[in-house]
TORKOL-4160 file (C-alpha; in steps of 0.2 Angstrom, whole numbers, padded with zeros to 4 digits, m for minus):
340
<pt num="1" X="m0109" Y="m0302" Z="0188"/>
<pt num="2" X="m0123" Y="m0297" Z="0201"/>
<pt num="3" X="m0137" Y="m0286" Z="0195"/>
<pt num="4" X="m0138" Y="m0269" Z="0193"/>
<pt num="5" X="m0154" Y="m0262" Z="0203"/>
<pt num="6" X="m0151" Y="m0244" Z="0193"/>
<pt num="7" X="m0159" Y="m0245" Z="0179"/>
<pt num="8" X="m0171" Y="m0231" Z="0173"/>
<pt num="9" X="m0191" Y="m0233" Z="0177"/>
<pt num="10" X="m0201" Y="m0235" Z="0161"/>
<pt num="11" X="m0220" Y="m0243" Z="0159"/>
<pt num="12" X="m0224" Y="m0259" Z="0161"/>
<pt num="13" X="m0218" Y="m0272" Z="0147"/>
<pt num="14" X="m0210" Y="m0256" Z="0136"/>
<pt num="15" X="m0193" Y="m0253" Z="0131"/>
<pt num="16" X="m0184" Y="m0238" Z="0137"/>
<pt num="17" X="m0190" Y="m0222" Z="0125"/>
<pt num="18" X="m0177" Y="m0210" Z="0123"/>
<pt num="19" X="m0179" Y="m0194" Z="0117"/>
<pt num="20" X="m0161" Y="m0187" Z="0112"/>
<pt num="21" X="m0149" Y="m0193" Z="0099"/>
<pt num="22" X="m0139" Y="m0208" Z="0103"/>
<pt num="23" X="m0124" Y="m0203" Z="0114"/>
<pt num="24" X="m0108" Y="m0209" Z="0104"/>
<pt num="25" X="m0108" Y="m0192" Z="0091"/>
<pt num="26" X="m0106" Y="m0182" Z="0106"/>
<pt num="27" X="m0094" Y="m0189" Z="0113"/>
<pt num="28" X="m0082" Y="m0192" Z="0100"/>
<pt num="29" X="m0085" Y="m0176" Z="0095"/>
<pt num="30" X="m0079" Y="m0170" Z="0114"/>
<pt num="31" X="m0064" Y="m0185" Z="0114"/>
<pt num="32" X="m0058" Y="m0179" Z="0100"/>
<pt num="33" X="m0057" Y="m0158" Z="0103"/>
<pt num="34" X="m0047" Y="m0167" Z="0118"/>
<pt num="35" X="m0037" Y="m0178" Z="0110"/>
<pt num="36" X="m0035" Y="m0174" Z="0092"/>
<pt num="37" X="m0021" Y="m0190" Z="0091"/>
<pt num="38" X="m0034" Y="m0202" Z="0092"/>
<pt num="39" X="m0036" Y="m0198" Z="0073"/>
<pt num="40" X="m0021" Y="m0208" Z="0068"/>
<pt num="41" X="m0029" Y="m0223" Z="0076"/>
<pt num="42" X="m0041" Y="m0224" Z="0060"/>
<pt num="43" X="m0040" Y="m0233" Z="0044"/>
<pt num="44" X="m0037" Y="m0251" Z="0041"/>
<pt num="45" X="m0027" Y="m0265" Z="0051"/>
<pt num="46" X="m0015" Y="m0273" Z="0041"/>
<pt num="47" X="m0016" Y="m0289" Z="0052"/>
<pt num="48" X="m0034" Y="m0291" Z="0048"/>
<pt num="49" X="m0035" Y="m0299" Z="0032"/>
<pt num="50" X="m0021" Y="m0312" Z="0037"/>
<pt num="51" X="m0031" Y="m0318" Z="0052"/>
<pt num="52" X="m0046" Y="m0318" Z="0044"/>
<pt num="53" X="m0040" Y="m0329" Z="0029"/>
<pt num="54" X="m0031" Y="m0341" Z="0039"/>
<pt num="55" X="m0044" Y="m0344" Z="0053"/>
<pt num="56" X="m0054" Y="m0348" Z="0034"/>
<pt num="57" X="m0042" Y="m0361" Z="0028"/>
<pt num="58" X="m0041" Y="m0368" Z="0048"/>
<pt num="59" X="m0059" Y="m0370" Z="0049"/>
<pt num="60" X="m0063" Y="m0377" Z="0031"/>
<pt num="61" X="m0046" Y="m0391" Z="0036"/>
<pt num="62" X="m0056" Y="m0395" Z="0051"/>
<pt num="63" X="m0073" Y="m0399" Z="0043"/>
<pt num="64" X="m0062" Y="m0411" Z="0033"/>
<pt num="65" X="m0052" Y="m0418" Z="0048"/>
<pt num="66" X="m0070" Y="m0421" Z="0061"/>
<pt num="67" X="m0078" Y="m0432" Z="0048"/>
<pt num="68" X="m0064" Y="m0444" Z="0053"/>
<pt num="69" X="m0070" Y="m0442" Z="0072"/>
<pt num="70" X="m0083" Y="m0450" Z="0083"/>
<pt num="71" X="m0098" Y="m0440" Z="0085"/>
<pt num="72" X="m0096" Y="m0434" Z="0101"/>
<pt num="73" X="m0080" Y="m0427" Z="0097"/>
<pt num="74" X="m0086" Y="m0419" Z="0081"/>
<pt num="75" X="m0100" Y="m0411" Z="0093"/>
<pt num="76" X="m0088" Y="m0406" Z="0106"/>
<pt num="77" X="m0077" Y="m0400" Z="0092"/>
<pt num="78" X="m0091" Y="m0391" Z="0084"/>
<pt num="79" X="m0096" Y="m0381" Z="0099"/>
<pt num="80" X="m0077" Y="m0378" Z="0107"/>
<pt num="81" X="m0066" Y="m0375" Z="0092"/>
<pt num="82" X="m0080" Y="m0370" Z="0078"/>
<pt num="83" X="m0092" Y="m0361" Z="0089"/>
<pt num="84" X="m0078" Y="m0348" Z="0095"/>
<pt num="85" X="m0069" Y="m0347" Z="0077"/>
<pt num="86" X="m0086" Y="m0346" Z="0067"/>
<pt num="87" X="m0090" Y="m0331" Z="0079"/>
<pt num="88" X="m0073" Y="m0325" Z="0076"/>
<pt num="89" X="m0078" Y="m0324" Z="0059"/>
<pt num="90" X="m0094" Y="m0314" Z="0062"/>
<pt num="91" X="m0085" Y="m0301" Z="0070"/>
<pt num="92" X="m0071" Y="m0301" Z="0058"/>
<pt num="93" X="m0087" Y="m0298" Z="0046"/>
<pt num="94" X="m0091" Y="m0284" Z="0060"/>
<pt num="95" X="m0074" Y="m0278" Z="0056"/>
<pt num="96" X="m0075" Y="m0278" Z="0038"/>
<pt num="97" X="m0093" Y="m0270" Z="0035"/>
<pt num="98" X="m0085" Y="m0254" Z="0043"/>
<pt num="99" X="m0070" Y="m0257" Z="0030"/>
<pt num="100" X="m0056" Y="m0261" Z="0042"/>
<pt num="101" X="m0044" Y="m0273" Z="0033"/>
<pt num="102" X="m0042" Y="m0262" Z="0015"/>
<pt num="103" X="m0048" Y="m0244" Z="0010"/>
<pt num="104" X="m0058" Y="m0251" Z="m0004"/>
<pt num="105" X="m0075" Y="m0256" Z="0002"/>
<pt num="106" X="m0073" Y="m0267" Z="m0012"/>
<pt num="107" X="m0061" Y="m0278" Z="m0006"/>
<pt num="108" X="m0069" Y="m0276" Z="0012"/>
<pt num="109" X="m0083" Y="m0284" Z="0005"/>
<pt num="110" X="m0075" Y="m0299" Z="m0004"/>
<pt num="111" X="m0066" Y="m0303" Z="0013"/>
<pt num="112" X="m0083" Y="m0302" Z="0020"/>
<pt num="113" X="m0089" Y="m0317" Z="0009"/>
<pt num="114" X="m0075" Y="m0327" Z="0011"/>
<pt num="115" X="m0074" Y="m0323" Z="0031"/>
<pt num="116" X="m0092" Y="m0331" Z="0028"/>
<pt num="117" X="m0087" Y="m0348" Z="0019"/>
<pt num="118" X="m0082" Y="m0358" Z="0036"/>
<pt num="119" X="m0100" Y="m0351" Z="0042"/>
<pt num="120" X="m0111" Y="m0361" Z="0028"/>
<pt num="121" X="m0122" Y="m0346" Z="0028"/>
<pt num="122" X="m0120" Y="m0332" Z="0016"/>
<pt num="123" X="m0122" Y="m0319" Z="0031"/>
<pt num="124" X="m0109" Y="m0306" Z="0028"/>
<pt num="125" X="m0117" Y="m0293" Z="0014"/>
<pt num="126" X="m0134" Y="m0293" Z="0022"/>
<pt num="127" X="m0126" Y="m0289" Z="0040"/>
<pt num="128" X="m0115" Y="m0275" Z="0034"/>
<pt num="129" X="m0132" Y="m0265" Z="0026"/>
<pt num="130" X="m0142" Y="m0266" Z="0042"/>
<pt num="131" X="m0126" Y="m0265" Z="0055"/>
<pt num="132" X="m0121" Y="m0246" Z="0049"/>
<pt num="133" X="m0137" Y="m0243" Z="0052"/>
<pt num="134" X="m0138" Y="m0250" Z="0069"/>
<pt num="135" X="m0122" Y="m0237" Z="0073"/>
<pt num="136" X="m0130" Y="m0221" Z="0063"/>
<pt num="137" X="m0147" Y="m0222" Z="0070"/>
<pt num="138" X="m0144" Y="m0232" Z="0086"/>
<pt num="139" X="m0161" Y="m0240" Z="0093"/>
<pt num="140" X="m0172" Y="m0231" Z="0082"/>
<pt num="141" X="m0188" Y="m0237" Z="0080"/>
<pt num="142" X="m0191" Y="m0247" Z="0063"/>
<pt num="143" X="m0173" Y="m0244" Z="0058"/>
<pt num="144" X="m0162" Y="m0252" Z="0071"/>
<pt num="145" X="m0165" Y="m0270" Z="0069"/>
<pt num="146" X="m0153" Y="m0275" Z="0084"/>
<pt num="147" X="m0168" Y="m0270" Z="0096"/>
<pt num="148" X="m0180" Y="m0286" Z="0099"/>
<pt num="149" X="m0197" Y="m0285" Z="0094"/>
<pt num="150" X="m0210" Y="m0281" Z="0106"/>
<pt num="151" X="m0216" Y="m0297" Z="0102"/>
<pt num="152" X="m0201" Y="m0306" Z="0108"/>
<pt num="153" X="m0199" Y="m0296" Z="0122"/>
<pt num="154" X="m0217" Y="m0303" Z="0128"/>
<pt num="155" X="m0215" Y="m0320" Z="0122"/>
<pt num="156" X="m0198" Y="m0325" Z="0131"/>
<pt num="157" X="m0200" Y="m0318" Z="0149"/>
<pt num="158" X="m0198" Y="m0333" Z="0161"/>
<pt num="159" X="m0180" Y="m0341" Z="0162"/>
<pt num="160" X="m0184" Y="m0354" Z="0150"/>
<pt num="161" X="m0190" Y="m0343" Z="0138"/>
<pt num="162" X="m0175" Y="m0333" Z="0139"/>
<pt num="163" X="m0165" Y="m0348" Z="0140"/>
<pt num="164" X="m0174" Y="m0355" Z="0124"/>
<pt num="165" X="m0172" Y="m0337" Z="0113"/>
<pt num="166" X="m0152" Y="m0337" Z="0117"/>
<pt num="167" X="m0153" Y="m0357" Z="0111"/>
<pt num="168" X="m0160" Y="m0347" Z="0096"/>
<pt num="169" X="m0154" Y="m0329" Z="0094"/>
<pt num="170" X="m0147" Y="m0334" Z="0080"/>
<pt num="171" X="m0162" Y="m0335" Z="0069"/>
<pt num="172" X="m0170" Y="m0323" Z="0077"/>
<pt num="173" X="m0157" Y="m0312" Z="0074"/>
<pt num="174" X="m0155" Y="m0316" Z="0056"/>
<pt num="175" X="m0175" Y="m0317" Z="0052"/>
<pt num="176" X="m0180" Y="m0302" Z="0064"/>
<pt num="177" X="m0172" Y="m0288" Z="0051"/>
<pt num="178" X="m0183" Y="m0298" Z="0035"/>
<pt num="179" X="m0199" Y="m0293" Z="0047"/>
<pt num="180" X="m0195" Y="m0275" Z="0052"/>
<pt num="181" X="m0186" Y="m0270" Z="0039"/>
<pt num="182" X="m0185" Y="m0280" Z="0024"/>
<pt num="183" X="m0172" Y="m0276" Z="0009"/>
<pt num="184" X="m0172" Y="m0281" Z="m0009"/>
<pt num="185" X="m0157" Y="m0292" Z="m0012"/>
<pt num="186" X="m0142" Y="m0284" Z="m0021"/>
<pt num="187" X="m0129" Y="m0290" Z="m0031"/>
<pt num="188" X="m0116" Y="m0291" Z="m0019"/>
<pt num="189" X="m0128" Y="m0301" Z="m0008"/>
<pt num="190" X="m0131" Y="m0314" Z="m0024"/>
<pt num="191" X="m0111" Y="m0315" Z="m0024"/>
<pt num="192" X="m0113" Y="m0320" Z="m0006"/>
<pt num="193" X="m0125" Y="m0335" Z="m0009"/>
<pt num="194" X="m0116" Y="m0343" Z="m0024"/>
<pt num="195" X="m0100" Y="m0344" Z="m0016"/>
<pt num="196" X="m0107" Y="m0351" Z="m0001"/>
<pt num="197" X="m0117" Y="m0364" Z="m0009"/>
<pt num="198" X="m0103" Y="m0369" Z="m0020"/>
<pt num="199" X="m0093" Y="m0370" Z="m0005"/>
<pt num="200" X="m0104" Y="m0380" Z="0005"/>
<pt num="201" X="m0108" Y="m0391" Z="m0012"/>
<pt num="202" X="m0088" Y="m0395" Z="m0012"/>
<pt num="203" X="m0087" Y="m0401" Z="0004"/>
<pt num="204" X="m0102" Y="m0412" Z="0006"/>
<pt num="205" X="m0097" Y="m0420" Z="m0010"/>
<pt num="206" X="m0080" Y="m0422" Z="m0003"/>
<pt num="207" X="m0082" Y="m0426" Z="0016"/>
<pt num="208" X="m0101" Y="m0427" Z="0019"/>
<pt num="209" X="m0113" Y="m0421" Z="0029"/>
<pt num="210" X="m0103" Y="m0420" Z="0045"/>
<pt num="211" X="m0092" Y="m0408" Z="0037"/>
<pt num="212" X="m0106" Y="m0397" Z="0036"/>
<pt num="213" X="m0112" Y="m0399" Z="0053"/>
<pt num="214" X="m0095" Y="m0392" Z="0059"/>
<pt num="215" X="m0098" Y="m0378" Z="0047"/>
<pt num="216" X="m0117" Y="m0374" Z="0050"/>
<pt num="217" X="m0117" Y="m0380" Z="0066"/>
<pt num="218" X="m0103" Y="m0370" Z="0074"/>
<pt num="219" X="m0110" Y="m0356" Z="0068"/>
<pt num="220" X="m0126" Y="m0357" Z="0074"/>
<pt num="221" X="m0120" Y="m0364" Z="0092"/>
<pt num="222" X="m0106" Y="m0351" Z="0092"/>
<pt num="223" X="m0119" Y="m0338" Z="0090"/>
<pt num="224" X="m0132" Y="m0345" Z="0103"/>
<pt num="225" X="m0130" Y="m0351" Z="0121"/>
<pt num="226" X="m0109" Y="m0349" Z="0120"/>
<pt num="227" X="m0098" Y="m0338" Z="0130"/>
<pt num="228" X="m0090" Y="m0327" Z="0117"/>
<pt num="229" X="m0110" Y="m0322" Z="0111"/>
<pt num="230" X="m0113" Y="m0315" Z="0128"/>
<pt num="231" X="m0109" Y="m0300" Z="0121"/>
<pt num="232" X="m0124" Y="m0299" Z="0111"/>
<pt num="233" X="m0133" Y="m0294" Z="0127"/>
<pt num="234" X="m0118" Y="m0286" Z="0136"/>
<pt num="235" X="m0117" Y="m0274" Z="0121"/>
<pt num="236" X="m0135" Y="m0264" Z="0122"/>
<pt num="237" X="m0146" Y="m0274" Z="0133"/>
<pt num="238" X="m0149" Y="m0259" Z="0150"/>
<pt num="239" X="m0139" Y="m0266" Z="0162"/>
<pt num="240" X="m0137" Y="m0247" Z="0174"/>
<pt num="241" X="m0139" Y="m0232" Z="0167"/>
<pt num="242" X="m0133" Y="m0232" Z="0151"/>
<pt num="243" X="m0136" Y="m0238" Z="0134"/>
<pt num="244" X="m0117" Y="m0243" Z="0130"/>
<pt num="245" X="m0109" Y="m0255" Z="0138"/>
<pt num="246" X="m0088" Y="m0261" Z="0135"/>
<pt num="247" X="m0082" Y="m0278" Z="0142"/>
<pt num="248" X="m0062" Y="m0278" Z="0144"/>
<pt num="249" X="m0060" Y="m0298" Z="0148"/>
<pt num="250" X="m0051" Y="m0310" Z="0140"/>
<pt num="251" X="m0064" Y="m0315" Z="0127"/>
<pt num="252" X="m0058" Y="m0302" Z="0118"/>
<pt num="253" X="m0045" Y="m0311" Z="0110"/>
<pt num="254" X="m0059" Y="m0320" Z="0099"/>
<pt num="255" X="m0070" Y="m0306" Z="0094"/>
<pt num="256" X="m0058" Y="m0292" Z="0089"/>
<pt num="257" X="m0059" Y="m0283" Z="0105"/>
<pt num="258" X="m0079" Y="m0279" Z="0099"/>
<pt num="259" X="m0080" Y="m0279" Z="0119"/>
<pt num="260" X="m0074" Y="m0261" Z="0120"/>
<pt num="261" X="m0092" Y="m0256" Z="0111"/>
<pt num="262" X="m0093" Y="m0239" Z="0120"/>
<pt num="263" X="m0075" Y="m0236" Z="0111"/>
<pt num="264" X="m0081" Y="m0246" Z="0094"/>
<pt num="265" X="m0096" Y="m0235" Z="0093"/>
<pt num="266" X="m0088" Y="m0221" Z="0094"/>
<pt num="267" X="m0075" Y="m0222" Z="0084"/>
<pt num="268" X="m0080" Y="m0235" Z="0070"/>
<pt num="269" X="m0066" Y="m0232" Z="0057"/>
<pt num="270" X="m0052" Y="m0239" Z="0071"/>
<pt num="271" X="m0050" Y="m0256" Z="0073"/>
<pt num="272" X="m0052" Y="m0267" Z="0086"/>
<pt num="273" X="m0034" Y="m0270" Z="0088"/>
<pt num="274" X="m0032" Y="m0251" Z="0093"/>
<pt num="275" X="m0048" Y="m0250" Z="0103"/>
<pt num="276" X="m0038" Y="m0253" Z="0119"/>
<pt num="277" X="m0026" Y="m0238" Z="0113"/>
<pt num="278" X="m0043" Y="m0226" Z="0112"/>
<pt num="279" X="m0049" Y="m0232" Z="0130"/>
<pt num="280" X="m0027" Y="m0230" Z="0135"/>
<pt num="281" X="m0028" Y="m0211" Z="0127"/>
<pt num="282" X="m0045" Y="m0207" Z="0136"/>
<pt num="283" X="m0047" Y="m0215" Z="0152"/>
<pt num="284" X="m0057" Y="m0202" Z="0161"/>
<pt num="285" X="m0070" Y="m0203" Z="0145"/>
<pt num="286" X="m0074" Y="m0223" Z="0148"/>
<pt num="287" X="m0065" Y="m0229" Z="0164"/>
<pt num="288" X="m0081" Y="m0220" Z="0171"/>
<pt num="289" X="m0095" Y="m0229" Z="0161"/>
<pt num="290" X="m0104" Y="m0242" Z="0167"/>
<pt num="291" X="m0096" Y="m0260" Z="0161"/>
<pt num="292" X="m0101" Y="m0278" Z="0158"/>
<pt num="293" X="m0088" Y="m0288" Z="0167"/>
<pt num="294" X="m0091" Y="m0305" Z="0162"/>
<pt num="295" X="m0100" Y="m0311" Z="0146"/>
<pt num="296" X="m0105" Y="m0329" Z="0155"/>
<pt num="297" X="m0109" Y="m0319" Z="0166"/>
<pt num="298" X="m0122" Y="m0307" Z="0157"/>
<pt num="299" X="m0130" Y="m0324" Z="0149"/>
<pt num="300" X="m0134" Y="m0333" Z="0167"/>
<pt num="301" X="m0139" Y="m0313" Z="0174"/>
<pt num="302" X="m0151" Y="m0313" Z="0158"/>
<pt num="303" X="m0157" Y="m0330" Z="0158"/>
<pt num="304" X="m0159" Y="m0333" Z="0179"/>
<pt num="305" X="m0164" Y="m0314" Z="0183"/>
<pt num="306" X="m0183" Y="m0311" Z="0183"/>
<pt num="307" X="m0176" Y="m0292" Z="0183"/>
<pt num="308" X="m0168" Y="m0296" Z="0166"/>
<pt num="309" X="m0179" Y="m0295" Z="0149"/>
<pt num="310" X="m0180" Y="m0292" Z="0131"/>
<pt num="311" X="m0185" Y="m0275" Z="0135"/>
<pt num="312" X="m0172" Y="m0268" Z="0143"/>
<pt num="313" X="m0166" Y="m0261" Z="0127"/>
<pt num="314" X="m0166" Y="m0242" Z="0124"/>
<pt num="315" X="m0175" Y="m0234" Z="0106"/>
<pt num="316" X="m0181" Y="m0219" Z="0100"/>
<pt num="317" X="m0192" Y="m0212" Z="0086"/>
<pt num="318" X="m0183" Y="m0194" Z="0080"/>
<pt num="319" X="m0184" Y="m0198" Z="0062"/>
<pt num="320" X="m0194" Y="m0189" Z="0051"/>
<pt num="321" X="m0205" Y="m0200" Z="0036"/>
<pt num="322" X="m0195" Y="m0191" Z="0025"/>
<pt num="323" X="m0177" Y="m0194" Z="0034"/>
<pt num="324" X="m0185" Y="m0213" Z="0034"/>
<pt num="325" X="m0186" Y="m0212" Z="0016"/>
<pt num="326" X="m0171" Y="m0205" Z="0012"/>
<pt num="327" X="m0162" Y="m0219" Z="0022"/>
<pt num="328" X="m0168" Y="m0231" Z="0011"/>
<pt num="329" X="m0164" Y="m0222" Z="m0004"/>
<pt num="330" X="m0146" Y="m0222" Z="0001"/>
<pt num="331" X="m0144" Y="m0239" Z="0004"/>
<pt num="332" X="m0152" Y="m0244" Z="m0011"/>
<pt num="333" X="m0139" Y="m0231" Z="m0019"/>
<pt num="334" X="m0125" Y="m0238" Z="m0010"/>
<pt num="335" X="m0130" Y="m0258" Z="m0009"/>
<pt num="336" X="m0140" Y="m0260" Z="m0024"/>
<pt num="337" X="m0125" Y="m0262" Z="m0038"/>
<pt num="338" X="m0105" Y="m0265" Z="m0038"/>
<pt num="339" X="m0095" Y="m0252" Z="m0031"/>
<pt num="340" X="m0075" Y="m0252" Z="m0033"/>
C-alpha cells in the first residue's frame, strides 16, 4: 500500500476536528430509502455461536497439546495459530457486543465471556460498554475511547516509537479507556473475571505455565505487531479523505469480515457474514470510498511513513454537558445489573 498525499490540512501535532455528526446515520438512512431489502440482512447469524465455541474448545486443546513442544514451536505456535484465533475471538466479542449470535443480549453476553476464556483476559464485558459507544458517538471527544491520546500521539512519532506502540497497542488499548473514561465495574463485568480466573487456575494447575503463555500470549501478540491487527489502524486512522475506511482481502476470513467497517458501521445489527451482501446490494454507495487494501500493509505505511501518526485520527466535540451526562446514565442503566 503506498501513501495517500490527500489527507486534510489540520495544525501542527492535532487531530482532525470535525464539526458535523459522524457520517455513517446519514448514509444508512440514504442506503436504505434505496434499498429497503437491506433490512432483511439484520438480526443474528446462526453460524456464529458454533464458530465461536468451537474455535473455544480448539484453542483451550492447544494450550494443552504446546506444553508437550519445544519452546520455539510453542512461540511460533503462539504467535501463528493463537495470535490469529485469540483475535478471532476478539472480533467474535465484536460480534456479540452488537448482539449478533442470539436476540437475547443475555446470551450475547455469556458467549462473549466464553469467546474470552482462550484469551486469559476477561476483556469481553468491558469492550462491549465502550465499543457501542465508539459507533454512537464516533470520535467524540472524551467519549470515543478508540481515538489515541494526545499524549500518545506526541510520544510515539518516530518509526520506532510507532513500531514500539503497535508492539503495545494492546495495553494501550485496554488501559487508555480506564484514563479517559473510567467505568465502575458491573456485574456482568465480575461474571467476566471469575470465569476467566477459574479458567486460567484449571489449566496452570493441569498443564502449567506454558499453557498460559499460549493463552495470554497469543492474545496479546495477536492483538500487537500481527497481520490480522492491522485493522486496528486500517479501520479509522486518516489515510485520504475520509474517516471510514473497508479492507476487502483475505484476512477477512479471520475477523468476521470487520474489514468491511464502512458497511459494519453503518449497519451494525447485520453480521459480518452478510456484510459482503450490503457492499453487493450497494455498490455505488462503497465501491467509491476510499479503501485500505492491505492490512500488512497499513502497519509497515504506519510504522515507516513519517507522514503517518497517531493523529491522523478524526474527532469532534458536539455533545452538550448535559447529553455527556445522560450517556453515562444510560450505561449505567443498561451495564450496571443483569438484564435477560
Amino acid at each position: 500500500m503506498t501513501w495517500p498525499k490527500m489527507k486534510p490540512q489540520r495544525p501542527e501535532n492535532e487531530f482532525f476536528w470535525e464539526n458535523e455528526s459522524e457520517p455513517h446515520a446519514r448514509r444508512r438512512k440514504s442506503l436504505l430509502e434505496k434499498y429497503p431489502e437491506v433490512k432483511s440482512l439484520m438480526g443474528p447469524c446462526p453460524k456464529l455461536k458454533w464458530i465461536i465455541i468451537g474455535t473455544v474448545v480448539f484453542q483451550l486443546c492447544m494450550a494443552a497439546y504446546v506444553t508437550t513442544l519445544p519452546w520455539y514451536v510453542v512461540l511460533f505456535l503462539s504467535y501463528a495459530v493463537s495470535g490469529t484465533l485469540n483475535h478471532m475471538m476478539m472480533m467474535g466479542i465484536h460480534e456479540l457486543s452488537h448482539n449478533l449470535a442470539f436476540k437475547s443480549p443475555f446470551a450475547n453476553k455469556a458467549l462473549s465471556i466464553v469467546a474470552s476464556l482462550p484469551l486469559g483476559l476477561p476483556v469481553a464485558i468491558s469492550f462491549r460498554r465502550y465499543h457501542l459507544e465508539h459507533h454512537k458517538y464516533q470520535g467524540e471527544d472524551g467519549i470515543d475511547v478508540d481515538v489515541p491520546t494526545k499524549t500518545e500521539a506526541l510520544l510515539f512519532r518516530t518509526w520506532y516509537g510507532k513500531l514500539l506502540w503497535m508492539i503495545c497497542q494492546p495495553l494501550f488499548y485496554s488501559v487508555r479507556p480506564m484514563i479517559i473514561r473510567p467505568k465502575k465495574l458491573g456485574p456482568w463485568e465480575f461474571a467476566n473475571i471469575v470465569a476467566v480466573l477459574i479458567v486460567n487456575f484449571a489449566m496452570y494447575t493441569a498443564f502449567g505455565p506454558v499453557a498460559l503463555f499460549y493463552m495470554i500470549g497469543g492474545a496479546l501478540l495477536g492483538a500487537g505487531l500481527h497481520p490480522v491487527a492491522g485493522h486496528f489502524l486500517g479501520e479509522h486512522l486518516v489515510w485520504n479523505q475520509g474517516e471510514t475506511y473497508s479492507y476487502y482481502g483475505p484476512l477477512n476470513l479471520f475477523t468476521f469480515n470487520v474489514g468491511y467497517h464502512n458497511e459494519h458501521h453503518d449497519f451494525a445489527n447485520i453480521p459480518g457474514s452478510r456484510l459482503p451482501e450490503v457492499r453487493k446490494i450497494a455498490r455505488e454507495y462503497y465501491d467509491t470510498l476510499p479503501q485500505v487494501t492491505s492490512w500488512v500493509g497499513v502497519i509497515y505505511d504506519f510504522i515507516f511513513n513519517f507522514d503517518a501518526r497517531l493523529f491522523d485520527r478524526t474527532k469532534r466535540d458536539t455533545l452538550s454537558p448535559e447529553q455527556r451526562d445522560n450517556i453515562s446514565l444510560r450505561d449505567h442503566k443498561l451495564h450496571g445489573e443483569w438484564k435477560f
